[in-house]
N, C-alpha and C positions, 0 to 999 in steps of 0.2 A: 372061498377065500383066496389066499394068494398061493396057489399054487405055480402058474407061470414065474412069481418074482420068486419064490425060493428056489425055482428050477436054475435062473438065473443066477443067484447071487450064490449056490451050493459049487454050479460050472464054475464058475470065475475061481470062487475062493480056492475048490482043486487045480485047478491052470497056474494061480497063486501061490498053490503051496501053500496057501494059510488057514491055522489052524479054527475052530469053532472062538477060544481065548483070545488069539490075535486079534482078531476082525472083528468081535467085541470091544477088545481095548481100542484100537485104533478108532472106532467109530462110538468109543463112551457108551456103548450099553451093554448089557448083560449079554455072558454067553447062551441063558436061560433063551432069552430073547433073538438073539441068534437062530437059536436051534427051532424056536417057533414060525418064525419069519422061513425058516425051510422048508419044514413041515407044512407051513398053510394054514398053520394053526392060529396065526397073528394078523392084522395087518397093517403095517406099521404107517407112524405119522408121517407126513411126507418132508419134514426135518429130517430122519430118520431114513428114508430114502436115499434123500441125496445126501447125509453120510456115508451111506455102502456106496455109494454109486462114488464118491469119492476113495475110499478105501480099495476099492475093487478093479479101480482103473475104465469103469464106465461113463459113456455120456451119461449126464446127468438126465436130460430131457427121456433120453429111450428109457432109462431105468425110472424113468416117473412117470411115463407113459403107460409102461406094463403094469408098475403097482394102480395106476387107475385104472387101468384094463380088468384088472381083476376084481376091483371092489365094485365095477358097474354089475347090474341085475342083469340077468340073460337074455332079457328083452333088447336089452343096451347095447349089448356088448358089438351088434354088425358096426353100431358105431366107432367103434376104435379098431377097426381093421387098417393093418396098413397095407398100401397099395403099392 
């Protein structure tokens, strides 16, 4: 699952200073869901995405990148290497 985009979005949110609550509110979904989307336990819609990626102060495109990075099969994944 998404383990690389919660790596991501856990960094930022610390760099931010924003709390599990915050970054829920601001981005309209549960802090439930938050804390899954970290874990890798989630993988979120890519509306959803580019909220955090909004919230977080990321490009939009990298942080949608990495969530398809992660949902491709392992077979896939040389395909989204970036060079």
């Amino acid at each position: 699952m998404g383990i690389e985009l919660g790596r991501v979005v856990r960094e930022k949110m610390q760099a931010l200073e924003l709390t599990y609550d915050k970054t829920a509110e601001l981005a309209g979904i549960s802090r439930t869901y938050v804390a899954k989307i970290i874990q890798g336990a989630r993988d979120p819609e890519d509306e959803t995405v580019l909220k955090l990626a909004d919230v977080l102060e990321l490009d939009r495109k990298d942080l949608l990148f990495t969530a398809c990075r992660d949902r491709a099969p392992e077979e896939a994944k040389h395909y989204f290497r970036k060079e």
